[in-house]
TIKOLDREN-9174 format. One line per field, with one value per atom (N, C-alpha, C, O, CB): residue number from 1; atom name; residue in one letter; x, z, y; chain. Coordinates in steps of 0.02 Angstrom, whole numbers. Glycine has a CB too. Layout:
N
i c(NUM | ...);
at c(CA | ...);
aa c(A | ...);
xx c(X | ...);
zz c(Z | ...);
yy c(Y | ...);
ch c(A | ...);
***
This chain:
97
i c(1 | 1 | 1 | 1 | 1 | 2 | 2 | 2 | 2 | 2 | 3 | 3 | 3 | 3 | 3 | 4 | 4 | 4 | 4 | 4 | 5 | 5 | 5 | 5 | 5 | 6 | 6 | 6 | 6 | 6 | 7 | 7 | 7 | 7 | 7 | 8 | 8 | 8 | 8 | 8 | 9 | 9 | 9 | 9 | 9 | 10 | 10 | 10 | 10 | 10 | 11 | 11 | 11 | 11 | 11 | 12 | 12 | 12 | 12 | 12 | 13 | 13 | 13 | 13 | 13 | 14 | 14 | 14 | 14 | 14 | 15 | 15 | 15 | 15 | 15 | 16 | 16 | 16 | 16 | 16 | 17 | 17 | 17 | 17 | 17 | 18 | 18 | 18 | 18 | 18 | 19 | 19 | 19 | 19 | 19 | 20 | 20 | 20 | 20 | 20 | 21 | 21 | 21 | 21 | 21 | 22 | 22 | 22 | 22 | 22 | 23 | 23 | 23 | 23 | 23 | 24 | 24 | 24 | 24 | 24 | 25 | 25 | 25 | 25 | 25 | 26 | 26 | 26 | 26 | 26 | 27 | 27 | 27 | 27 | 27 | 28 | 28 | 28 | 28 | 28 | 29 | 29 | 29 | 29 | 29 | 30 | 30 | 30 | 30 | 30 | 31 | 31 | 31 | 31 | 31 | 32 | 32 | 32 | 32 | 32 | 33 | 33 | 33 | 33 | 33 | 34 | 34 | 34 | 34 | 34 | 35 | 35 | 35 | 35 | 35 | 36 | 36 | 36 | 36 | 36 | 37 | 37 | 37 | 37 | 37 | 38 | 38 | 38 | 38 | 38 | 39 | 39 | 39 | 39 | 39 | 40 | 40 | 40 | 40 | 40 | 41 | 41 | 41 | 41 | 41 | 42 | 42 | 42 | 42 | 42 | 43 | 43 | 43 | 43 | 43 | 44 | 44 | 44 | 44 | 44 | 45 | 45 | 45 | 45 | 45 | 46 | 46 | 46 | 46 | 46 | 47 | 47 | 47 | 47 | 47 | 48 | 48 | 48 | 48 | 48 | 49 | 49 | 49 | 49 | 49 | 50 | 50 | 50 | 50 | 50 | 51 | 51 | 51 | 51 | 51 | 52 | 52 | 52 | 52 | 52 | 53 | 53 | 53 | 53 | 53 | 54 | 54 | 54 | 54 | 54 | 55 | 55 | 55 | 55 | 55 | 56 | 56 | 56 | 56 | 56 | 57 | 57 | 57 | 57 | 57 | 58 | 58 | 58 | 58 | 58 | 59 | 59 | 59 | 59 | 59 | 60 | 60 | 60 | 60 | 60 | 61 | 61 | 61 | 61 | 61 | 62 | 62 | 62 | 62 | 62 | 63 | 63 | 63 | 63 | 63 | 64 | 64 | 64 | 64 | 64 | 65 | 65 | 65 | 65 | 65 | 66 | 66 | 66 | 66 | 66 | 67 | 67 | 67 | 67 | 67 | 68 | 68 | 68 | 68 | 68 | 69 | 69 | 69 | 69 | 69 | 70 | 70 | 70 | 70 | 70 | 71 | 71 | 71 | 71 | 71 | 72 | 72 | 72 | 72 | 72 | 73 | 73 | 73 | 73 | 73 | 74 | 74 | 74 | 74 | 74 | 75 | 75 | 75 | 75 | 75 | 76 | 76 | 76 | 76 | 76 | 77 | 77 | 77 | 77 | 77 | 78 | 78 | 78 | 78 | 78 | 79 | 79 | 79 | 79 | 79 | 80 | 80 | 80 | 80 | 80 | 81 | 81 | 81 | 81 | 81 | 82 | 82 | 82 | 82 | 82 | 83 | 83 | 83 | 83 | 83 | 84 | 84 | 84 | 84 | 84 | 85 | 85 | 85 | 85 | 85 | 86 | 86 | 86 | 86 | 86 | 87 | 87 | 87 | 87 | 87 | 88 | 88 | 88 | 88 | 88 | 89 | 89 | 89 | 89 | 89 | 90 | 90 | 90 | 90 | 90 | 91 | 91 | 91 | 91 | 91 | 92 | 92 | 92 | 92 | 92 | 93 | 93 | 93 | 93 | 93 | 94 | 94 | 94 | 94 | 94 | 95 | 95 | 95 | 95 | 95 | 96 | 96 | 96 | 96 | 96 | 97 | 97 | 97 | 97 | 97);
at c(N | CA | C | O | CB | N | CA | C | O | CB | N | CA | C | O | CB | N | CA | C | O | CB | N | CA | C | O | CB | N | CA | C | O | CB | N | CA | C | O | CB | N | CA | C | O | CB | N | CA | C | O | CB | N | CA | C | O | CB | N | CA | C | O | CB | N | CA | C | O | CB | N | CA | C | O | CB | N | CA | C | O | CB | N | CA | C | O | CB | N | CA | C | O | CB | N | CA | C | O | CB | N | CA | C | O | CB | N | CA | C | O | CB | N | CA | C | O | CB | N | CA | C | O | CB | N | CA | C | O | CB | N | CA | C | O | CB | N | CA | C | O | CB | N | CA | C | O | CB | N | CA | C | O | CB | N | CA | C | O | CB | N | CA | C | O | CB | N | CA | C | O | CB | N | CA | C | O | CB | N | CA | C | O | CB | N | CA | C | O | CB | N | CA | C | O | CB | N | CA | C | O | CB | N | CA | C | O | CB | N | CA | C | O | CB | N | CA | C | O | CB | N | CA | C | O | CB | N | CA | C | O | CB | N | CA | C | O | CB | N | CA | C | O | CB | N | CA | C | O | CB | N | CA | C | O | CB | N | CA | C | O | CB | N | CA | C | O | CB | N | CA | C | O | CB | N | CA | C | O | CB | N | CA | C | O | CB | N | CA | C | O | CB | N | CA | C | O | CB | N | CA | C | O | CB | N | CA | C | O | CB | N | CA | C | O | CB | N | CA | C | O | CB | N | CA | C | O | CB | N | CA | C | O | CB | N | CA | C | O | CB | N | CA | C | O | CB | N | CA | C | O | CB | N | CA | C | O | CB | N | CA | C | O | CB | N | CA | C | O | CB | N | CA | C | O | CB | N | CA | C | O | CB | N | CA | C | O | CB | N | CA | C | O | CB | N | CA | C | O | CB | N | CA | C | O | CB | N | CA | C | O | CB | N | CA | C | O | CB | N | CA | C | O | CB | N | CA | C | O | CB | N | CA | C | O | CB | N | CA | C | O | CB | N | CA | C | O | CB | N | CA | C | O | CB | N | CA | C | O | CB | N | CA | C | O | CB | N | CA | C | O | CB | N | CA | C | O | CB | N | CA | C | O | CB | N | CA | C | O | CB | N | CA | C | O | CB | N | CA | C | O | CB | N | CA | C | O | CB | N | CA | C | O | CB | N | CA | C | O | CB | N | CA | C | O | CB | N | CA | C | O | CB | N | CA | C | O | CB | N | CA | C | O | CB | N | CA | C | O | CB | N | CA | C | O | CB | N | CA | C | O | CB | N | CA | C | O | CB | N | CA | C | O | CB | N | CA | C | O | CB);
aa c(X | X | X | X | X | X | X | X | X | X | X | X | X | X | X | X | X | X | X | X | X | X | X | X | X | X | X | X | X | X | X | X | X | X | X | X | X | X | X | X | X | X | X | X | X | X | X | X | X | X | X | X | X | X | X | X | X | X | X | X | X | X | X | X | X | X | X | X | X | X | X | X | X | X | X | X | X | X | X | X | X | X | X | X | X | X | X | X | X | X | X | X | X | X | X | X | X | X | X | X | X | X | X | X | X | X | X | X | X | X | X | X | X | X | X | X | X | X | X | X | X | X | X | X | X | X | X | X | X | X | X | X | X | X | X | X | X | X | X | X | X | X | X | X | X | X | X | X | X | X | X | X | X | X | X | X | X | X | X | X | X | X | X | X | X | X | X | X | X | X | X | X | X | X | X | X | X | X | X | X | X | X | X | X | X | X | X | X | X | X | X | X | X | X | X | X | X | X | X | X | X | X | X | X | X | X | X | X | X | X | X | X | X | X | X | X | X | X | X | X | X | X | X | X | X | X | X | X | X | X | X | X | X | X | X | X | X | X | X | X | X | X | X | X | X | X | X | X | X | X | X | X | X | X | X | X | X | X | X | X | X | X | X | X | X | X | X | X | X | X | X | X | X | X | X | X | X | X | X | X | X | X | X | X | X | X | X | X | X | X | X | X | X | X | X | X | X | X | X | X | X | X | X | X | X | X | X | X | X | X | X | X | X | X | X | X | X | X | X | X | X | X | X | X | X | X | X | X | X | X | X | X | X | X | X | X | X | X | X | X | X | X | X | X | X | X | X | X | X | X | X | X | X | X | X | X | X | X | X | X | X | X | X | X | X | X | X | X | X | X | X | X | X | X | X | X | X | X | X | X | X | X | X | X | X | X | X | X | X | X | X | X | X | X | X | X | X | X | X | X | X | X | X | X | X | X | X | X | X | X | X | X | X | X | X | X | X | X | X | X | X | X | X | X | X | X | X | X | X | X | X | X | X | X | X | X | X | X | X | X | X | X | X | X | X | X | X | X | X | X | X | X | X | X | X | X | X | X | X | X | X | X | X | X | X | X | X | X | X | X | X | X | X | X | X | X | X | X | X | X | X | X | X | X | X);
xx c(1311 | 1298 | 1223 | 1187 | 1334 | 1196 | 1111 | 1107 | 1142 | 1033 | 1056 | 1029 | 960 | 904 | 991 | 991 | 907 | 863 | 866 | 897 | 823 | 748 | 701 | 656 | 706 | 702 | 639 | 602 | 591 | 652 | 582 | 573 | 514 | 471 | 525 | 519 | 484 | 443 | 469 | 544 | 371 | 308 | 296 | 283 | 262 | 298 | 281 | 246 | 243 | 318 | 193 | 143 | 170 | 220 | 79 | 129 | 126 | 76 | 64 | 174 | 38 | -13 | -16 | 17 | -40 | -57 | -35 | -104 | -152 | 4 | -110 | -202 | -180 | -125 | -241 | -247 | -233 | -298 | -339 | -219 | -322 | -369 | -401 | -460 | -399 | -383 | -400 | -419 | -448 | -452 | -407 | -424 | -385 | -327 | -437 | -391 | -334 | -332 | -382 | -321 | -246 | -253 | -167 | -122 | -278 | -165 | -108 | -44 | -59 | -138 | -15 | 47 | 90 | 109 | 88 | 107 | 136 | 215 | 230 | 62 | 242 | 303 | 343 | 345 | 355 | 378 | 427 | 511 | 542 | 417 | 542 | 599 | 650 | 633 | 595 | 702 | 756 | 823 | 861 | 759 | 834 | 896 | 952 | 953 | 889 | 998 | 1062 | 1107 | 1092 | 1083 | 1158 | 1201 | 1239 | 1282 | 1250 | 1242 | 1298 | 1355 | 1377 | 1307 | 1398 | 1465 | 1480 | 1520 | 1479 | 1433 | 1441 | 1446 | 1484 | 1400 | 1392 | 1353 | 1407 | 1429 | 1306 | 1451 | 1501 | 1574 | 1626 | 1519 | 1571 | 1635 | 1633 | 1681 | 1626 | 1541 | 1530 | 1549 | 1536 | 1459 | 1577 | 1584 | 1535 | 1539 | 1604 | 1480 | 1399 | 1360 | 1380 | 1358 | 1279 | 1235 | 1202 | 1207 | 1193 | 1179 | 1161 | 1085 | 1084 | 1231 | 1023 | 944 | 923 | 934 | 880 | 896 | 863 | 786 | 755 | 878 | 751 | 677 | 657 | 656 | 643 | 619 | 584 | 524 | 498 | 602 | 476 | 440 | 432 | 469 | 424 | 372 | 357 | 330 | 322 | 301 | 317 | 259 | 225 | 241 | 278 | 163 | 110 | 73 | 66 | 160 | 60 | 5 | 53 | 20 | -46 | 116 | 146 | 156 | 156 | 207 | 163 | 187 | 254 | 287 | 177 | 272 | 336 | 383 | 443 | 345 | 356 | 399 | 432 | 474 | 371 | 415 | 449 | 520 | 565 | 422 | 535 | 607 | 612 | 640 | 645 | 583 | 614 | 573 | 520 | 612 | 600 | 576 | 594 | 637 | 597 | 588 | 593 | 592 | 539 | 549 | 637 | 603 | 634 | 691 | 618 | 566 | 591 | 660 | 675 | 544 | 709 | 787 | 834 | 887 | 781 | 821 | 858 | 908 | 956 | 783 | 872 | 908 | 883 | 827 | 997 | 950 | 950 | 937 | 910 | 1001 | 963 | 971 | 926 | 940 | 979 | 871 | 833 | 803 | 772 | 776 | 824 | 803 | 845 | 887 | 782 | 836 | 864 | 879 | 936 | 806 | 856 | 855 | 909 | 951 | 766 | 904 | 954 | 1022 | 1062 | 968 | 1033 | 1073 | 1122 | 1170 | 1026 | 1076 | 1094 | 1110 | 1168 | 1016 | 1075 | 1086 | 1141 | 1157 | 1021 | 1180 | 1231 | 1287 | 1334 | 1241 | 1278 | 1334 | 1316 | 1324 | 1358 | 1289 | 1269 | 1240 | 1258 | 1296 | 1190 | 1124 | 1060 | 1059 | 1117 | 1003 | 965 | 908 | 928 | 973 | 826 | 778 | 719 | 700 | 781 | 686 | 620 | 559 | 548 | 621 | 526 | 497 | 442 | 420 | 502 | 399 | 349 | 266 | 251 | 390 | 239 | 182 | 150 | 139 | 125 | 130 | 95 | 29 | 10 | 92 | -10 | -79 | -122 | -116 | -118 | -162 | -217 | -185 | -219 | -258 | -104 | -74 | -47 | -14 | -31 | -53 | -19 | -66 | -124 | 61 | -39 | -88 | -87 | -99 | -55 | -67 | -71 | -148 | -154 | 5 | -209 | -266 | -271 | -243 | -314 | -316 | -335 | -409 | -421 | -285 | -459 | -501 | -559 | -620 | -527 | -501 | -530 | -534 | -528 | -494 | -545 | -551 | -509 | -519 | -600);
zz c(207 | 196 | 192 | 149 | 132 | 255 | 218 | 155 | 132 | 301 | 149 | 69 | 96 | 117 | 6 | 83 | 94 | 61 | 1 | 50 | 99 | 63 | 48 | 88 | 112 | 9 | -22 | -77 | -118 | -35 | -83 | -159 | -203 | -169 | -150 | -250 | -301 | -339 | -368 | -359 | -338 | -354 | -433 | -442 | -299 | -482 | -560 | -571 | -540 | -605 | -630 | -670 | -752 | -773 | -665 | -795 | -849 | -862 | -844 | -876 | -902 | -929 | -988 | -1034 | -932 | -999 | -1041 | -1074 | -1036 | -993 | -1130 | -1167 | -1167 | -1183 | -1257 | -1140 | -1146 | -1175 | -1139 | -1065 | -1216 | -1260 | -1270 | -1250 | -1252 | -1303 | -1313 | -1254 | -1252 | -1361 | -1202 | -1136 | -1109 | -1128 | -1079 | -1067 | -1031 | -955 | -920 | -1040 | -927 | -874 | -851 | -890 | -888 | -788 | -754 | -750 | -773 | -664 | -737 | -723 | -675 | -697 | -796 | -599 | -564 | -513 | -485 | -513 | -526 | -491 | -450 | -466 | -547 | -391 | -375 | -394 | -400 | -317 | -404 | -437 | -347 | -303 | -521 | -350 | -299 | -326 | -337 | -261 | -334 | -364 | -321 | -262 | -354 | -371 | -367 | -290 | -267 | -435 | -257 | -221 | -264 | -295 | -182 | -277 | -324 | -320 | -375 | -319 | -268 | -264 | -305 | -351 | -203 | -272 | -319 | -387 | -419 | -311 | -406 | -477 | -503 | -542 | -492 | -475 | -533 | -528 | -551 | -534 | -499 | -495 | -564 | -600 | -426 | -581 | -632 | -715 | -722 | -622 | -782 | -823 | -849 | -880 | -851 | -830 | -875 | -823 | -783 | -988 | -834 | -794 | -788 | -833 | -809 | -749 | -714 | -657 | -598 | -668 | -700 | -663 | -655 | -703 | -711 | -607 | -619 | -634 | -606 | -577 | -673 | -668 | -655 | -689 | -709 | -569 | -544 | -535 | -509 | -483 | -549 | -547 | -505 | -515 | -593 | -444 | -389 | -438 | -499 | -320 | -404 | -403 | -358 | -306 | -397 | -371 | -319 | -308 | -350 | -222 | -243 | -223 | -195 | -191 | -156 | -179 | -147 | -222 | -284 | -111 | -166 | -226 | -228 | -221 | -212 | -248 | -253 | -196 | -207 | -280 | -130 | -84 | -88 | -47 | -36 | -133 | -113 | -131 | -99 | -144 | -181 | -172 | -155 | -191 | -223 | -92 | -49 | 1 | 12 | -72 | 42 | 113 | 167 | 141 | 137 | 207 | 266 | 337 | 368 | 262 | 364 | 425 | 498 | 510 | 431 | 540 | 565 | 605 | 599 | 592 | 649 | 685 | 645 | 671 | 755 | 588 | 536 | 476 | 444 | 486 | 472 | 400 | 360 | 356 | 383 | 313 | 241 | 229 | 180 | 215 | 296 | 278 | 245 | 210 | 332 | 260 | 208 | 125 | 85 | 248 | 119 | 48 | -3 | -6 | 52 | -47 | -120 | -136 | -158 | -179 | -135 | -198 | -141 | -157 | -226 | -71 | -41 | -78 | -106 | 71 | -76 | -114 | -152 | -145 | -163 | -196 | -286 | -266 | -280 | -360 | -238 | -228 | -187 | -177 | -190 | -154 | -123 | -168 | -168 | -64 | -220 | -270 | -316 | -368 | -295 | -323 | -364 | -422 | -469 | -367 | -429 | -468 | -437 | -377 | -449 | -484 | -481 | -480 | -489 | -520 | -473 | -455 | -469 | -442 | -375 | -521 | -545 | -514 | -558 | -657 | -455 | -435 | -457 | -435 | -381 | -500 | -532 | -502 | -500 | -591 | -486 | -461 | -524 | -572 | -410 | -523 | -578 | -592 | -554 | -570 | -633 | -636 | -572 | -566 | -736 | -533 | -492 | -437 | -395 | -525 | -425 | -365 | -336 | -376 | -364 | -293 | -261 | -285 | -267 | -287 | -337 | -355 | -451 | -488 | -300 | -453 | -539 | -543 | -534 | -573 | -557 | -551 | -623 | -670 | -526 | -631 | -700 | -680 | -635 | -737 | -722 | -710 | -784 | -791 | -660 | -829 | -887 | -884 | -833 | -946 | -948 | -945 | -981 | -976 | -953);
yy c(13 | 84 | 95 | 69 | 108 | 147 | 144 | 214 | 259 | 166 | 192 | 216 | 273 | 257 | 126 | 343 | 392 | 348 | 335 | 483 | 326 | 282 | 324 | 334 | 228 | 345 | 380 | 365 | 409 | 434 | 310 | 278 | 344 | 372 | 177 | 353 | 409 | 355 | 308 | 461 | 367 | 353 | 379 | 439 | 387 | 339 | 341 | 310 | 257 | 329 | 331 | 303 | 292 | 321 | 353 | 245 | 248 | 214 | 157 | 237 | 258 | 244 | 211 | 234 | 288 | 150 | 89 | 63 | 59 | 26 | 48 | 24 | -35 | -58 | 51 | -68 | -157 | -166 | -137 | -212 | -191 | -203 | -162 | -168 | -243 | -104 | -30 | -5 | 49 | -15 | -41 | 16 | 59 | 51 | -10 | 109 | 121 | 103 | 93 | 189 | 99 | 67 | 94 | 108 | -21 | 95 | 134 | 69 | 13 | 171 | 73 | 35 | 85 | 140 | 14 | 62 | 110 | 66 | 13 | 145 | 127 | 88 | 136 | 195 | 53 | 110 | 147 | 142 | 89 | 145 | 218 | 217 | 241 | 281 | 283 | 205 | 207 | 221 | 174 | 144 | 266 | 311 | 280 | 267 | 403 | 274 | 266 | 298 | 353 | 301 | 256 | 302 | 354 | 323 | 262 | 416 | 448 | 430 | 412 | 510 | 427 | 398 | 343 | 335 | 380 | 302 | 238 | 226 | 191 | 204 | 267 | 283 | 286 | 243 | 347 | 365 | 377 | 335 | 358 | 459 | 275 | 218 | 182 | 173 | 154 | 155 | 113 | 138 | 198 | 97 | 103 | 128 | 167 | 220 | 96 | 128 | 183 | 147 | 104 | 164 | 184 | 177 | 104 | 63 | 226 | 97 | 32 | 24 | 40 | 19 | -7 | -1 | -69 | -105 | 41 | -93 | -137 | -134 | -88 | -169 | -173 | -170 | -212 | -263 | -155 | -198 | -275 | -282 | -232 | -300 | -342 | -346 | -406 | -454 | -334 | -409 | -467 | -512 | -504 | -450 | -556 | -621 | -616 | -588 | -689 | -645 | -688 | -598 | -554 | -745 | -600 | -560 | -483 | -432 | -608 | -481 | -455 | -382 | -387 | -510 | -309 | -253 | -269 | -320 | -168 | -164 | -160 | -167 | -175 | -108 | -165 | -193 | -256 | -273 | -195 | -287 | -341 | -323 | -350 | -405 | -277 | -247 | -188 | -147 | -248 | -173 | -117 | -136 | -107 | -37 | -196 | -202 | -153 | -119 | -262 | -138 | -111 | -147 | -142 | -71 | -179 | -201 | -154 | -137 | -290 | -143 | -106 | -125 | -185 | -83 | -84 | -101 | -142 | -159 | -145 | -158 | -212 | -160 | -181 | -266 | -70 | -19 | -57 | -81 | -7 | -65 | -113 | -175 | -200 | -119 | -207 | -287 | -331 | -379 | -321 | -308 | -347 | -324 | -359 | -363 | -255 | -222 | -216 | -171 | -159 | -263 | -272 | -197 | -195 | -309 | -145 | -84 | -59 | -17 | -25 | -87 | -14 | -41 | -2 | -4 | -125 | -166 | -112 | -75 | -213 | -136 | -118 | -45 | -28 | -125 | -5 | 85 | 109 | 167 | 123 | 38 | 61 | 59 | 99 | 27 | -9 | -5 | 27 | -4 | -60 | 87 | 115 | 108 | 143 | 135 | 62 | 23 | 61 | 75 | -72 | 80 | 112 | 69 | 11 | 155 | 72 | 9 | 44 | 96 | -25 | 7 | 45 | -26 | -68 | 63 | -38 | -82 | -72 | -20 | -91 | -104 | -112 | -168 | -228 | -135 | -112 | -160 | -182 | -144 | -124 | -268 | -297 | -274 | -230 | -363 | -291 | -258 | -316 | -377 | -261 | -269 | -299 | -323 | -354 | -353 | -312 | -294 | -228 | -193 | -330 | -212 | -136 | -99 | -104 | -104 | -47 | 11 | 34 | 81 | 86 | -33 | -48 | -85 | -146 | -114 | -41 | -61 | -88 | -60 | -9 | -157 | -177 | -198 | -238 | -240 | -162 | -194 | -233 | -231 | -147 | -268 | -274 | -347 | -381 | -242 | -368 | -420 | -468 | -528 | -422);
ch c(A | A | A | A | A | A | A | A | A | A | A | A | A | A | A | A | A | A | A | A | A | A | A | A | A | A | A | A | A | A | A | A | A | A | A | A | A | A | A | A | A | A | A | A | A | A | A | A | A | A | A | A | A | A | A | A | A | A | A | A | A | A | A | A | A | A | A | A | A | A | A | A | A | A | A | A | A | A | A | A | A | A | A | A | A | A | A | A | A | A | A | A | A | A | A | A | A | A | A | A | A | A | A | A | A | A | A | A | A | A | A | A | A | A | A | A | A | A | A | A | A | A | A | A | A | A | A | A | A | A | A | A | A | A | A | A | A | A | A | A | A | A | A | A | A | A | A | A | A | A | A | A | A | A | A | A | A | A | A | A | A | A | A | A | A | A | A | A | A | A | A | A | A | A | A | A | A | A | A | A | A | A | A | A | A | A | A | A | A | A | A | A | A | A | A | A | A | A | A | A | A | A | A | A | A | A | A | A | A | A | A | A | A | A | A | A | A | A | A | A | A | A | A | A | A | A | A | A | A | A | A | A | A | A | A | A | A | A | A | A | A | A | A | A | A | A | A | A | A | A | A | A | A | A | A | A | A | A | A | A | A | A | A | A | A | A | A | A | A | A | A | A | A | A | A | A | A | A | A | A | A | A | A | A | A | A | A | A | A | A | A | A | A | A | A | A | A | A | A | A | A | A | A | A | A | A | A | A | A | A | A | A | A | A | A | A | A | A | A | A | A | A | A | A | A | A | A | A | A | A | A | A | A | A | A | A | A | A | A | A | A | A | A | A | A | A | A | A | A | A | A | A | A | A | A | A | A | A | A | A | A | A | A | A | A | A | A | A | A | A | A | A | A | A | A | A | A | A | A | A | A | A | A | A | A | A | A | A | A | A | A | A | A | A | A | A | A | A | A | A | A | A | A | A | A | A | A | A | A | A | A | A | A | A | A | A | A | A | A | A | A | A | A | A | A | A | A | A | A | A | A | A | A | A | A | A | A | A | A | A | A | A | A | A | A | A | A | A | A | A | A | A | A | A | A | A | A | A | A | A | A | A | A | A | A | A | A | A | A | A | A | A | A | A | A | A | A | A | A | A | A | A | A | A | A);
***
């Protein structure tokens, strides 16, 4: 089943040694159908490794749809996906020390 890909772009703003500093992620909403099969609600929160953002759970390849993206996954069985870029990868800037 593909999944409208539209992942929605969030911030939270976070003090790390009295500084401030963004933390940003994308959120991939649930299939509704699905949603309402499960007893209660159901998100994952992922966070990559290494150098890679939040794509790493919401790949895209092109002529492939879903097959390779975790969040369309989870969003087809109606699981929701808050992909979280780490600090000083993607667009979670840290520049402290």
């Amino acid at each position: 089943m593909a999944v409208d890909f539209n992942p929605v772009r969030v911030e939270f703003p976070v003090t790390v040694h009295g500084r401030p500093h963004l933390l940003v992620a994308r959120i991939v909403l649930p299939e509704p159908e699905a949603a309402s099969r499960l007893s209660r609600p159901g998100w994952f929160f992922c966070m990559h490794g290494a150098t890679v953002d939040w794509r790493y759970w919401c790949t895209r390849v092109e002529g492939y749809g879903d097959d390779y993206d975790s969040s369309a996954f989870f969003a087809g069985r109606g699981f929701g996906t808050v992909a979280i870029d780490v600090f000083t990868v993607g667009e979670s800037a840290y520049d402290g020390d």
